[in-house]
N, CA, C and O atoms as a GROMACS GRO file, in nm:
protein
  556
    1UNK      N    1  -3.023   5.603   0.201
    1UNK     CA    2  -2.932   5.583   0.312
    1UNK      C    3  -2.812   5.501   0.263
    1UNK      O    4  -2.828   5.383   0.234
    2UNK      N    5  -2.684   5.566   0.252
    2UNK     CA    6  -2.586   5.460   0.251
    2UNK      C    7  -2.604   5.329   0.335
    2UNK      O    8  -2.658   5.307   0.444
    3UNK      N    9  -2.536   5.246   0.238
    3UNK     CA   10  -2.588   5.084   0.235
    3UNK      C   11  -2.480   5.004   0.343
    3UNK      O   12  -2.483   4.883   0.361
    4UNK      N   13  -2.372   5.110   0.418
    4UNK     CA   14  -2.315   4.997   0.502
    4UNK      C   15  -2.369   5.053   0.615
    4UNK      O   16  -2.370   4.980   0.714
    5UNK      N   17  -2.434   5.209   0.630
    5UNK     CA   18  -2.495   5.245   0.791
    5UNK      C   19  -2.615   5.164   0.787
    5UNK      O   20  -2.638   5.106   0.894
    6UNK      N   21  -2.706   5.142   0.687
    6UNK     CA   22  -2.817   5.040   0.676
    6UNK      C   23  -2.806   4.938   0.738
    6UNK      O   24  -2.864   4.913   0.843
    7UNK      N   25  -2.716   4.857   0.672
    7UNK     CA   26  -2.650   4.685   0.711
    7UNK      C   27  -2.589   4.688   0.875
    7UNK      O   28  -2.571   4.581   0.933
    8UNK      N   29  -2.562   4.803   0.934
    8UNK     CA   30  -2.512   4.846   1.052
    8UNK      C   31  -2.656   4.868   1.157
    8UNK      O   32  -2.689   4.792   1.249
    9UNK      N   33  -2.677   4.904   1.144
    9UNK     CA   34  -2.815   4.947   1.167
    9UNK      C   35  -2.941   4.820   1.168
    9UNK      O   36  -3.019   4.798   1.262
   10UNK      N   37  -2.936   4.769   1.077
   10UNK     CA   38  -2.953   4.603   1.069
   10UNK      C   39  -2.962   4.506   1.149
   10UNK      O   40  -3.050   4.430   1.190
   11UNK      N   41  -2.814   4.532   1.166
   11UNK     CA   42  -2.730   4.387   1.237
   11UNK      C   43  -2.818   4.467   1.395
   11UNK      O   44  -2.903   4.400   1.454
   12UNK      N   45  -2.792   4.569   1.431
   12UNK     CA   46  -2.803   4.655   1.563
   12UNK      C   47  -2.936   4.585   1.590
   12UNK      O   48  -2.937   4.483   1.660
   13UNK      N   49  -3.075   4.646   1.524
   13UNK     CA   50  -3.202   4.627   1.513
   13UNK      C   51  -3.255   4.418   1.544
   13UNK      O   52  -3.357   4.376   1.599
   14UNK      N   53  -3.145   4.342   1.488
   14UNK     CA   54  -3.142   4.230   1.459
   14UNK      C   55  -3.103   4.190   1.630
   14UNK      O   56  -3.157   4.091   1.680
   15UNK      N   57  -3.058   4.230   1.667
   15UNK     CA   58  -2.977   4.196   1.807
   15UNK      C   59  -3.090   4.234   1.877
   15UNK      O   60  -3.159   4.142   1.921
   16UNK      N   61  -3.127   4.351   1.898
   16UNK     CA   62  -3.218   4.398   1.997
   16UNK      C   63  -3.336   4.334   1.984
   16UNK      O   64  -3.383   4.281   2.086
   17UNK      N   65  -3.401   4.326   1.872
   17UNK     CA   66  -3.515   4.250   1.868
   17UNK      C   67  -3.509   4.096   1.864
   17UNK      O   68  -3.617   4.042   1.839
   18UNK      N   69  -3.419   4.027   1.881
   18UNK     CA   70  -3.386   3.919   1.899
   18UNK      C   71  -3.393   3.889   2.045
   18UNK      O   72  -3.469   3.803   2.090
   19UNK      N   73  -3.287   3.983   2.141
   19UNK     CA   74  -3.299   3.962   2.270
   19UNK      C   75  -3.426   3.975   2.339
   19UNK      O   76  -3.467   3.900   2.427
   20UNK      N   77  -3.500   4.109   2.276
   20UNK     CA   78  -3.627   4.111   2.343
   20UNK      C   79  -3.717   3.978   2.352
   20UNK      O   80  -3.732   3.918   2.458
   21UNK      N   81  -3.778   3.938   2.229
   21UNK     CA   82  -3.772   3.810   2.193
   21UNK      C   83  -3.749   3.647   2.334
   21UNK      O   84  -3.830   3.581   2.399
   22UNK      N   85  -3.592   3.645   2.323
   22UNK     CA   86  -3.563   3.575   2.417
   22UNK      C   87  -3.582   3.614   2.524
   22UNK      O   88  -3.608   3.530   2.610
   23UNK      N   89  -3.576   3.760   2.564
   23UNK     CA   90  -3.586   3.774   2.725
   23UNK      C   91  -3.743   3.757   2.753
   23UNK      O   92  -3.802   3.724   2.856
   24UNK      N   93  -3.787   3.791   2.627
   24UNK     CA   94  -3.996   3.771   2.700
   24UNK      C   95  -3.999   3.649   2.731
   24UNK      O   96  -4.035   3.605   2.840
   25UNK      N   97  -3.951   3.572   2.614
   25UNK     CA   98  -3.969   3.384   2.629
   25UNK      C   99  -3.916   3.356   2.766
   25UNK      O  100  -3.990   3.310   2.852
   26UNK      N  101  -3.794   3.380   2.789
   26UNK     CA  102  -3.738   3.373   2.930
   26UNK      C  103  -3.827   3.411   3.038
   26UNK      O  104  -3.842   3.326   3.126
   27UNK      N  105  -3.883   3.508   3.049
   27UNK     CA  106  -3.977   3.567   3.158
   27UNK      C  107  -4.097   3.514   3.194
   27UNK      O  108  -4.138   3.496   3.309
   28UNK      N  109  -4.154   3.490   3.080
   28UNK     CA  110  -4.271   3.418   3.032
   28UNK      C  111  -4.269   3.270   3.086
   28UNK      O  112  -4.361   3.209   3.142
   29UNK      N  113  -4.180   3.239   3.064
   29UNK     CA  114  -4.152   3.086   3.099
   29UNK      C  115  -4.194   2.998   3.236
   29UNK      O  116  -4.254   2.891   3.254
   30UNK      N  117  -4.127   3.104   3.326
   30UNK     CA  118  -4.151   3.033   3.474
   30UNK      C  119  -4.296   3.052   3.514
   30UNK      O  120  -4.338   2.993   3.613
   31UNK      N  121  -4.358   3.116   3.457
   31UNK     CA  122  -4.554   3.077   3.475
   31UNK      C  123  -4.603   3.013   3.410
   31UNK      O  124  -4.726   3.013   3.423
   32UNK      N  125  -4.558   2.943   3.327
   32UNK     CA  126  -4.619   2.846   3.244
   32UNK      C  127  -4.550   2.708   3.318
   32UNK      O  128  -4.632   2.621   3.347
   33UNK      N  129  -4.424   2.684   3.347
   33UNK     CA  130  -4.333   2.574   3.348
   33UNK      C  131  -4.248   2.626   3.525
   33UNK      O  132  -4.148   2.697   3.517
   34UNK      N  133  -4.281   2.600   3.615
   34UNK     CA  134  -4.233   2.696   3.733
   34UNK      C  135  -4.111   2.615   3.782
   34UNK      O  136  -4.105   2.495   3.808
   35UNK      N  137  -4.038   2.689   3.786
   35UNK     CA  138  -3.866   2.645   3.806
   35UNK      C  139  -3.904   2.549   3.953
   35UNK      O  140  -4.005   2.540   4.023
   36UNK      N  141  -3.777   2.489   3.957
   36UNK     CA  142  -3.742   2.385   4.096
   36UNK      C  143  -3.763   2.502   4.234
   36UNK      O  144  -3.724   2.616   4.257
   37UNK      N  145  -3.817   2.438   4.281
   37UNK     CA  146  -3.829   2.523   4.479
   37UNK      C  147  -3.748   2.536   4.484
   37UNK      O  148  -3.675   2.437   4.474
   38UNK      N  149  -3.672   2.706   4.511
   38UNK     CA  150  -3.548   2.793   4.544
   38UNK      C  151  -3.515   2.844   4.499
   38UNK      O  152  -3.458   2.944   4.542
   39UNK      N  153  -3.529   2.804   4.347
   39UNK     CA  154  -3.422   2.854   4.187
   39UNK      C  155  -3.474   2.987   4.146
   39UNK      O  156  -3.595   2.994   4.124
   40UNK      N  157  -3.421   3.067   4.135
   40UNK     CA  158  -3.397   3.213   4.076
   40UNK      C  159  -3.392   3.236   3.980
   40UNK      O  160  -3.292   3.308   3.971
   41UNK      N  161  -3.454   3.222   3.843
   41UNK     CA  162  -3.392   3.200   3.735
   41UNK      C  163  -3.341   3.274   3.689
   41UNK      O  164  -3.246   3.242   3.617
   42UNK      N  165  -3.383   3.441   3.710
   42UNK     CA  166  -3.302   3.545   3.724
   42UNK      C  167  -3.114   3.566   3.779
   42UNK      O  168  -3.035   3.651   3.737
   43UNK      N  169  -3.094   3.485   3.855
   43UNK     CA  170  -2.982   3.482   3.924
   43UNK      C  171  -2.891   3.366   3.892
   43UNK      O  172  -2.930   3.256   3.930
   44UNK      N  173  -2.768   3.376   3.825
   44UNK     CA  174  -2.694   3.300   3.757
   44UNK      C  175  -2.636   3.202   3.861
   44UNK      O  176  -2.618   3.084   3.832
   45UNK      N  177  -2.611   3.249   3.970
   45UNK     CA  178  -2.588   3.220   4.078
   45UNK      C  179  -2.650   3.078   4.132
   45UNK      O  180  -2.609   2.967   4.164
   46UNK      N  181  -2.789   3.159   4.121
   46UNK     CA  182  -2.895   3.040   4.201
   46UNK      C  183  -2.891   2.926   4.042
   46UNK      O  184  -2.848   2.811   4.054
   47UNK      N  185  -2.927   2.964   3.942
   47UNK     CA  186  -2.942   2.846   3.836
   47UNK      C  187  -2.794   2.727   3.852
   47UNK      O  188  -2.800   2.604   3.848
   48UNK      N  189  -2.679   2.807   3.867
   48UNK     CA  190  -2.528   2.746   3.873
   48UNK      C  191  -2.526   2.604   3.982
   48UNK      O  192  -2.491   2.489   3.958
   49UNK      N  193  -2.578   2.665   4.103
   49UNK     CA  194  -2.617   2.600   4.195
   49UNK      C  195  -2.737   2.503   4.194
   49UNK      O  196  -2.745   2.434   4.296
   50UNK      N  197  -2.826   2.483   4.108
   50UNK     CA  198  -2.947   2.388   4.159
   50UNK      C  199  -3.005   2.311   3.988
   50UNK      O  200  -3.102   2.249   3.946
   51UNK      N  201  -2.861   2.369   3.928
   51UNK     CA  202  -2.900   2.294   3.793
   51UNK      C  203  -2.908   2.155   3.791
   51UNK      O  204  -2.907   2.093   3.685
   52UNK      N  205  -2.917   2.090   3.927
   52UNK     CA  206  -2.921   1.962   3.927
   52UNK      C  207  -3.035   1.912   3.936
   52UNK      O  208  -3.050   1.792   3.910
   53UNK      N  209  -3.131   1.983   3.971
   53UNK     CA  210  -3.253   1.974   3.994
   53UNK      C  211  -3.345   2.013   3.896
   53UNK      O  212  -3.458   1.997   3.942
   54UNK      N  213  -3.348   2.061   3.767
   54UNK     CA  214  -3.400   2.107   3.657
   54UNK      C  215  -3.373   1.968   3.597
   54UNK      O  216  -3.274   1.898   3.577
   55UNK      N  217  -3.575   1.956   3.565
   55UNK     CA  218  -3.582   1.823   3.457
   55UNK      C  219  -3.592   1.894   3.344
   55UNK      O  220  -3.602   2.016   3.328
   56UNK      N  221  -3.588   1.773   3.242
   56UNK     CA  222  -3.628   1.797   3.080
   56UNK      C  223  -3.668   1.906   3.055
   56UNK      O  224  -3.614   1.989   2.983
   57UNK      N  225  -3.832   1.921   3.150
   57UNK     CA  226  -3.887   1.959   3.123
   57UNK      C  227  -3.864   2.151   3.110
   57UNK      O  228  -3.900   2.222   3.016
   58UNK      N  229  -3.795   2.191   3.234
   58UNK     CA  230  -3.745   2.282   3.232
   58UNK      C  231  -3.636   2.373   3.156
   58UNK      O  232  -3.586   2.481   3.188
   59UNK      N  233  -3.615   2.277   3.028
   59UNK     CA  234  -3.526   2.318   2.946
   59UNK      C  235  -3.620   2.356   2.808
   59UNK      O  236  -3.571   2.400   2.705
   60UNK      N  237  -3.725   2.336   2.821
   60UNK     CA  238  -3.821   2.356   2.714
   60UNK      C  239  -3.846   2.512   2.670
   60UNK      O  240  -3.879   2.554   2.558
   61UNK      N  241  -3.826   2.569   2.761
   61UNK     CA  242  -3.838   2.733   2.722
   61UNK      C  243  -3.757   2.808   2.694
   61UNK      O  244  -3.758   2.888   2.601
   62UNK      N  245  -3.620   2.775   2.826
   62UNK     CA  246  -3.476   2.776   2.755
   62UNK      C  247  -3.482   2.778   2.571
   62UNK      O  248  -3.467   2.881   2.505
   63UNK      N  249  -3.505   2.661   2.524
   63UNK     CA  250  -3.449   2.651   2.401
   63UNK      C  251  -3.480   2.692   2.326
   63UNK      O  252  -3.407   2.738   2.238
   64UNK      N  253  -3.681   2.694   2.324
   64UNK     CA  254  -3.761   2.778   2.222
   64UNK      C  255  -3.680   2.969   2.226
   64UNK      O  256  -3.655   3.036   2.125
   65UNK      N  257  -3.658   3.012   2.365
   65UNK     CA  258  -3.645   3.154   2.376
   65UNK      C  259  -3.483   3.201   2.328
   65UNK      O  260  -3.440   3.316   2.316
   66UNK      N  261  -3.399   3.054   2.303
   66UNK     CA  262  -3.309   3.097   2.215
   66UNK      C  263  -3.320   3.086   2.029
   66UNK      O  264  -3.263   3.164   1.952
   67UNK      N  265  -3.400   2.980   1.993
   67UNK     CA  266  -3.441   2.960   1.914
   67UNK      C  267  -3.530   3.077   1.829
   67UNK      O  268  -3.498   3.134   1.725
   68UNK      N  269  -3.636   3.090   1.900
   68UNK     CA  270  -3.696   3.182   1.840
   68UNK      C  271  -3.694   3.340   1.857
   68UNK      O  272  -3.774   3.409   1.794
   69UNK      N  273  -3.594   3.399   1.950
   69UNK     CA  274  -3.466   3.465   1.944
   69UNK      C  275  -3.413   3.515   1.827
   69UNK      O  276  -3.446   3.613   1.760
   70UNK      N  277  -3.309   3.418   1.810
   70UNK     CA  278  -3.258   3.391   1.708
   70UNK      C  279  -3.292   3.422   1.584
   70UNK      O  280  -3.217   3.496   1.520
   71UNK      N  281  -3.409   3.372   1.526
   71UNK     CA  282  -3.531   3.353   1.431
   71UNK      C  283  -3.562   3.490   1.393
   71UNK      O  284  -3.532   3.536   1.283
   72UNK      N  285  -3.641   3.574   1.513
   72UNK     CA  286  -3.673   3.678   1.488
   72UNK      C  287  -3.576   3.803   1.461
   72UNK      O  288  -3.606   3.903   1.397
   73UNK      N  289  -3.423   3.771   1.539
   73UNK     CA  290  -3.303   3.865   1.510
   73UNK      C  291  -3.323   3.844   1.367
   73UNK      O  292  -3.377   3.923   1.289
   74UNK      N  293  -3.270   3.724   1.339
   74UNK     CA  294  -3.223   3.721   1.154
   74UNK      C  295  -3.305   3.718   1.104
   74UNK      O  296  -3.285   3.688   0.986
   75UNK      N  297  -3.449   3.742   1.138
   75UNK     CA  298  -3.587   3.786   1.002
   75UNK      C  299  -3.542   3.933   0.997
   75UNK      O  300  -3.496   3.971   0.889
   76UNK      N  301  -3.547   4.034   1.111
   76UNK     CA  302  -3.506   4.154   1.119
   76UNK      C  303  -3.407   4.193   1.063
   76UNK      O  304  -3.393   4.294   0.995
   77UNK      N  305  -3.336   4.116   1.088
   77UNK     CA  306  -3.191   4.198   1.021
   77UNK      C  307  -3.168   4.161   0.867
   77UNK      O  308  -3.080   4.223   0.807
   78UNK      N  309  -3.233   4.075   0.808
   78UNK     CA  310  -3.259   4.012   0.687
   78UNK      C  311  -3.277   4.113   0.612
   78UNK      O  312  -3.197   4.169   0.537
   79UNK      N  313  -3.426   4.143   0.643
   79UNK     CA  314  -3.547   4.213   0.577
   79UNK      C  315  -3.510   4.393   0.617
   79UNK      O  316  -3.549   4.476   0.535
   80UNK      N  317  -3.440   4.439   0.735
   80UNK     CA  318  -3.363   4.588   0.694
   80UNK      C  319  -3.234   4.589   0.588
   80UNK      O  320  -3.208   4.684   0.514
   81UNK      N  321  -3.156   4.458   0.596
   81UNK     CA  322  -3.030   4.507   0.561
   81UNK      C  323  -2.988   4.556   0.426
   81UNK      O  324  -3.044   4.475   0.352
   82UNK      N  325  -2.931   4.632   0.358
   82UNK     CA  326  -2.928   4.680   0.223
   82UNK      C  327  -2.849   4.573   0.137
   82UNK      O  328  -2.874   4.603   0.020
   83UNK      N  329  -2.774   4.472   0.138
   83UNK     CA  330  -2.729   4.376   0.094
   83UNK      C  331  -2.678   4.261   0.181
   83UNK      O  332  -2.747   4.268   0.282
   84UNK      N  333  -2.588   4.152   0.197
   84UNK     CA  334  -2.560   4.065   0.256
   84UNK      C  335  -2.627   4.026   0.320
   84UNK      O  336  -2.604   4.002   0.439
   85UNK      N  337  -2.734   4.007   0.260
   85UNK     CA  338  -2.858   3.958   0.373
   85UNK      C  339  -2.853   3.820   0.442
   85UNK      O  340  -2.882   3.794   0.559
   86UNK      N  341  -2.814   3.742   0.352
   86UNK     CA  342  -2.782   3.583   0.437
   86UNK      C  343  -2.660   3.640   0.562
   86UNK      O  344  -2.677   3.661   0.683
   87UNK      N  345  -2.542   3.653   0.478
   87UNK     CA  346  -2.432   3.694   0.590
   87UNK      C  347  -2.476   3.736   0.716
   87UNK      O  348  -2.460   3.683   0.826
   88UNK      N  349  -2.547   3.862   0.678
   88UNK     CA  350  -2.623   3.915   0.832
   88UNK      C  351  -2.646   3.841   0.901
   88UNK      O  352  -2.580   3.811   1.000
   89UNK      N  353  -2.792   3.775   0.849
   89UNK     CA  354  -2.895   3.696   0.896
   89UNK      C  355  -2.791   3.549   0.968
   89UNK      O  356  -2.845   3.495   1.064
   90UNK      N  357  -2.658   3.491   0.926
   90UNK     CA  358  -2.606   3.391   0.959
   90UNK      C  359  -2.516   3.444   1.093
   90UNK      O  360  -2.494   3.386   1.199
   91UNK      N  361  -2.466   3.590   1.040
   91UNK     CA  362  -2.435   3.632   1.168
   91UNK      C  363  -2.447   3.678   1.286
   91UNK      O  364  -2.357   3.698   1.368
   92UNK      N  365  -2.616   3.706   1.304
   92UNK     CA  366  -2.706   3.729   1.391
   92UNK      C  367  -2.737   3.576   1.464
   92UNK      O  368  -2.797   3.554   1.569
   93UNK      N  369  -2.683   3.493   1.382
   93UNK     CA  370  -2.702   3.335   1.429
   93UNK      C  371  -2.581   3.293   1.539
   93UNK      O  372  -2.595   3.222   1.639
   94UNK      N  373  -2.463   3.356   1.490
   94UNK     CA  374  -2.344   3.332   1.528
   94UNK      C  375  -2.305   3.434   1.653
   94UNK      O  376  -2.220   3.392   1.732
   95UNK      N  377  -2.350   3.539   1.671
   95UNK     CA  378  -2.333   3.602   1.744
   95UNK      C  379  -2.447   3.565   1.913
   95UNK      O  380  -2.416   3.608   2.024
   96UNK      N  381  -2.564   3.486   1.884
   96UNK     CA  382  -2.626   3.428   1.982
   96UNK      C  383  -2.593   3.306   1.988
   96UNK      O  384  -2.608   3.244   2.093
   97UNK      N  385  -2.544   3.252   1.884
   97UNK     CA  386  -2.424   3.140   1.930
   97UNK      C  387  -2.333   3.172   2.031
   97UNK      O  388  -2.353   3.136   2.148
   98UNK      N  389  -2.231   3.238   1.994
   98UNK     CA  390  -2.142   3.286   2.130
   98UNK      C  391  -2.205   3.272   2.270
   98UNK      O  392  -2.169   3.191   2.355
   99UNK      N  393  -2.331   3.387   2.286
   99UNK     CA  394  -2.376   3.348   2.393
   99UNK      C  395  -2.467   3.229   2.462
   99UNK      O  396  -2.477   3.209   2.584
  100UNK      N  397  -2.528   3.160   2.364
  100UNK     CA  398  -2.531   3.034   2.418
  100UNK      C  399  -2.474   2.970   2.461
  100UNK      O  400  -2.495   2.902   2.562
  101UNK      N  401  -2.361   2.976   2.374
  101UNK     CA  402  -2.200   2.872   2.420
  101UNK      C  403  -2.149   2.915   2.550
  101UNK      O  404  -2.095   2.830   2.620
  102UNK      N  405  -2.159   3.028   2.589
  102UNK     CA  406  -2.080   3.123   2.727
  102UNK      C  407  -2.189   3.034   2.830
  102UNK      O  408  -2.130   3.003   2.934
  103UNK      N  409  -2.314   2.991   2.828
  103UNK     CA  410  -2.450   3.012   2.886
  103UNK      C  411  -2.396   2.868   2.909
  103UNK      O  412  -2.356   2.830   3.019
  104UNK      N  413  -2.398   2.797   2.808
  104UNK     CA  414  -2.367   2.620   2.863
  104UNK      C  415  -2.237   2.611   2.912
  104UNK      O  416  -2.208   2.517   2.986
  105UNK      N  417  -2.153   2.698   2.882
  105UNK     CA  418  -2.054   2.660   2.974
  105UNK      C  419  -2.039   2.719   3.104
  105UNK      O  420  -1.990   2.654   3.196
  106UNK      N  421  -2.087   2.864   3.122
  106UNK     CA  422  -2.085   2.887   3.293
  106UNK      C  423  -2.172   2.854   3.385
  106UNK      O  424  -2.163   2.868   3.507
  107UNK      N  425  -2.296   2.790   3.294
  107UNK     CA  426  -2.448   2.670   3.376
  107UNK      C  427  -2.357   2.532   3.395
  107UNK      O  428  -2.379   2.482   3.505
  108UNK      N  429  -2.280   2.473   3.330
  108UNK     CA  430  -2.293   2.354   3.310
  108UNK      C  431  -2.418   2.284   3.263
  108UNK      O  432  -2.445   2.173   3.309
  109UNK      N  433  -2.482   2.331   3.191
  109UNK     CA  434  -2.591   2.249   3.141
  109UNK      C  435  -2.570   2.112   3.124
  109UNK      O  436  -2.456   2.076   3.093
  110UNK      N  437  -2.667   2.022   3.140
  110UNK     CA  438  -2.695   1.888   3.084
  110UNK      C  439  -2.626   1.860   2.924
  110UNK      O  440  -2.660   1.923   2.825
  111UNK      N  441  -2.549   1.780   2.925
  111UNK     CA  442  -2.451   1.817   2.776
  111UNK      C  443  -2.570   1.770   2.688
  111UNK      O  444  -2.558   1.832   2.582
  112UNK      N  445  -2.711   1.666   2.677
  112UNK     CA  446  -2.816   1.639   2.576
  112UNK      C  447  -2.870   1.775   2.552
  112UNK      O  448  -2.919   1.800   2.442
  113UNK      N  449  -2.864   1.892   2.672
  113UNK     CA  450  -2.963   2.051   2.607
  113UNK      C  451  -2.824   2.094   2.573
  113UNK      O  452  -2.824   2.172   2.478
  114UNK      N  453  -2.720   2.070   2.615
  114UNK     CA  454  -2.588   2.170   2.530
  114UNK      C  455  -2.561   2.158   2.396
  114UNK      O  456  -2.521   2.250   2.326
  115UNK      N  457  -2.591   1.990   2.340
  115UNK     CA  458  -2.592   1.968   2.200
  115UNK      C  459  -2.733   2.013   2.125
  115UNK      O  460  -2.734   2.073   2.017
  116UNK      N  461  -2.810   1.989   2.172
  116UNK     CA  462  -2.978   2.066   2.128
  116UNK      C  463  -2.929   2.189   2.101
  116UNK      O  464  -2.892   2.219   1.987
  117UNK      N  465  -2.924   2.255   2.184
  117UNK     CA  466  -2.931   2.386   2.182
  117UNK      C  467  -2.822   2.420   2.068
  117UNK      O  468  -2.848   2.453   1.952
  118UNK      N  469  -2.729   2.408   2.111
  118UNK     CA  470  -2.587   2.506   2.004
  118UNK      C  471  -2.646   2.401   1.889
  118UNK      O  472  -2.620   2.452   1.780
  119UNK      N  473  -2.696   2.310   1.877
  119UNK     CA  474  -2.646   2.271   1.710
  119UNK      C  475  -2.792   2.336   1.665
  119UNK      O  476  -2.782   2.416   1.571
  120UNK      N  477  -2.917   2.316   1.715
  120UNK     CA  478  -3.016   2.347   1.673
  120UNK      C  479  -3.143   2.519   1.671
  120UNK      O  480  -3.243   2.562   1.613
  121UNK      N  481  -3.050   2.554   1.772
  121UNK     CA  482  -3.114   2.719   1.799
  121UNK      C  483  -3.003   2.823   1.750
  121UNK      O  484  -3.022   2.927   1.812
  122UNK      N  485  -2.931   2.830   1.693
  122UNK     CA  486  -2.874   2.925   1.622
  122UNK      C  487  -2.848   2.978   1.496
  122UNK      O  488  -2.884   3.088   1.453
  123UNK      N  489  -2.757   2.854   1.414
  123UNK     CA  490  -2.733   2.903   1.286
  123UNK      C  491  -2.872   2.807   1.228
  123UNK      O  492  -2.910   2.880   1.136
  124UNK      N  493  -2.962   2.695   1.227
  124UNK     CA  494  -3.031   2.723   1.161
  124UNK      C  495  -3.161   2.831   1.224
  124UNK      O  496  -3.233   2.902   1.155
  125UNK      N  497  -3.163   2.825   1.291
  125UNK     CA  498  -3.280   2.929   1.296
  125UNK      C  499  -3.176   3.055   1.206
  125UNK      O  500  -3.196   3.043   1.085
  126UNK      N  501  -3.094   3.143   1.231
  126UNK     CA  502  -3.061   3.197   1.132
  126UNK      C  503  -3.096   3.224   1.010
  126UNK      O  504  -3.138   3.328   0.958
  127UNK      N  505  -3.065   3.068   0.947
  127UNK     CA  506  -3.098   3.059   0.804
  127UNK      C  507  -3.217   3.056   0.798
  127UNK      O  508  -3.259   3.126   0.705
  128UNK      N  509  -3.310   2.998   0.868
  128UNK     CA  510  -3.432   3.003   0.867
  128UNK      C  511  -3.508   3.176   0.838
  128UNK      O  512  -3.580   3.222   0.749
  129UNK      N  513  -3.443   3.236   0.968
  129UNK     CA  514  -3.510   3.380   0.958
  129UNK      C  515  -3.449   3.447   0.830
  129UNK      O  516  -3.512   3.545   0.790
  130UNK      N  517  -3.309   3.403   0.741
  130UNK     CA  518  -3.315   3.472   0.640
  130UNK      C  519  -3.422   3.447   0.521
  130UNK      O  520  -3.471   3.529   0.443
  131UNK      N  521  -3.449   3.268   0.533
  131UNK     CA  522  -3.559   3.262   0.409
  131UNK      C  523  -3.648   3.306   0.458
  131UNK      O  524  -3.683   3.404   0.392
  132UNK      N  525  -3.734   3.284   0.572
  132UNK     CA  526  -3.848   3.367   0.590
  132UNK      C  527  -3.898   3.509   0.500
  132UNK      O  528  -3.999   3.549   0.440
  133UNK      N  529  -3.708   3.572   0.545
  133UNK     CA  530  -3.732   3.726   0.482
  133UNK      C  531  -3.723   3.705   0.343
  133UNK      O  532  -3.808   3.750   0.266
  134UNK      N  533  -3.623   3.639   0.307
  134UNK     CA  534  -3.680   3.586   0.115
  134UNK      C  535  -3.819   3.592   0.082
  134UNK      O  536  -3.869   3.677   0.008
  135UNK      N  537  -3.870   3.512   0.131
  135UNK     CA  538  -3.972   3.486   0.122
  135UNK      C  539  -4.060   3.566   0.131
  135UNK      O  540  -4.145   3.559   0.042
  136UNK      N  541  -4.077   3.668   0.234
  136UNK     CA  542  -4.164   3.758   0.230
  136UNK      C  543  -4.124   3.896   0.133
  136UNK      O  544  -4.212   3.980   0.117
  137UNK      N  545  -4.007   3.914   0.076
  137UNK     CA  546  -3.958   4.056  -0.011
  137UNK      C  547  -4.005   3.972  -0.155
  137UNK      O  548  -4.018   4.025  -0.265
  138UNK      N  549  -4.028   3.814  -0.121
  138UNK     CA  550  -4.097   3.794  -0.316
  138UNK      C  551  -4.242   3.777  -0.333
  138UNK      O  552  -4.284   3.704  -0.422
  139UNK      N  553  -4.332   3.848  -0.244
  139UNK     CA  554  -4.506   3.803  -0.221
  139UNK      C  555  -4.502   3.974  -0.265
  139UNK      O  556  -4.607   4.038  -0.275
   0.00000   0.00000   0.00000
């Protein structure tokens, strides 16, 4: 297979299985950890409105489901891509960066989960999911 539809194909595969990823964690979340009485978490709307009422604690799934997101995009896209594998893998970081960043700024999040989050669930998990895939193409 030519090596830039590969790396294309990659990055694609890296995204999708990344979001899936976050959207299970997301879904998953409110039965384990059950949002504030009213909150929608589904509805940007309802979160915009009652983010005042979300403790700590409720940011705990949030972060893992961008985090490990993240993680699993850039193991994927690592371990398909035909070369630039860090690049990928950093830009599969950067590209759920963006939307994190869109996410804390049209929530207003708590600025202690806005700095968590963007500094710590993106580009390294990234790098992370590229050594992972190192790691597993030298066993």
């Amino acid at each position: 297979m030519n090596p830039i539809v590969k790396n294309i194909l990659a990055v694609v595969a890296g995204f999708v299985v990344g979001s899936i990823v976050n959207m299970g964690i997301v879904m998953f979340s409110s039965q384990v950890i059950p949002p504030p009485d009213g909150v929608d978490v589904t509805d940007m709307d309802s979160l915009k409105a009652n983010m005042h009422l979300f403790q700590p604690k409720h940011f705990i799934f949030p972060f893992l489901a961008h985090a490990l997101g993240t993680l699993a995009g850039a193991f994927v896209a690592s371990v398909l891509a035909a070369s630039h594998k860090f690049k990928i893998a950093i830009g599969i970081g950067a590209f759920f960066f963006l939307g994190g960043l869109t996410n804390v700024i049209m929530l207003s999040s708590p600025i202690w989960f806005a700095v968590v989050d963007l500094v710590g669930a993106y580009i390294p998990m990234g790098w992370l999911g590229h050594n992972l895939a190192e790691t597993r193409s030298k066993k």
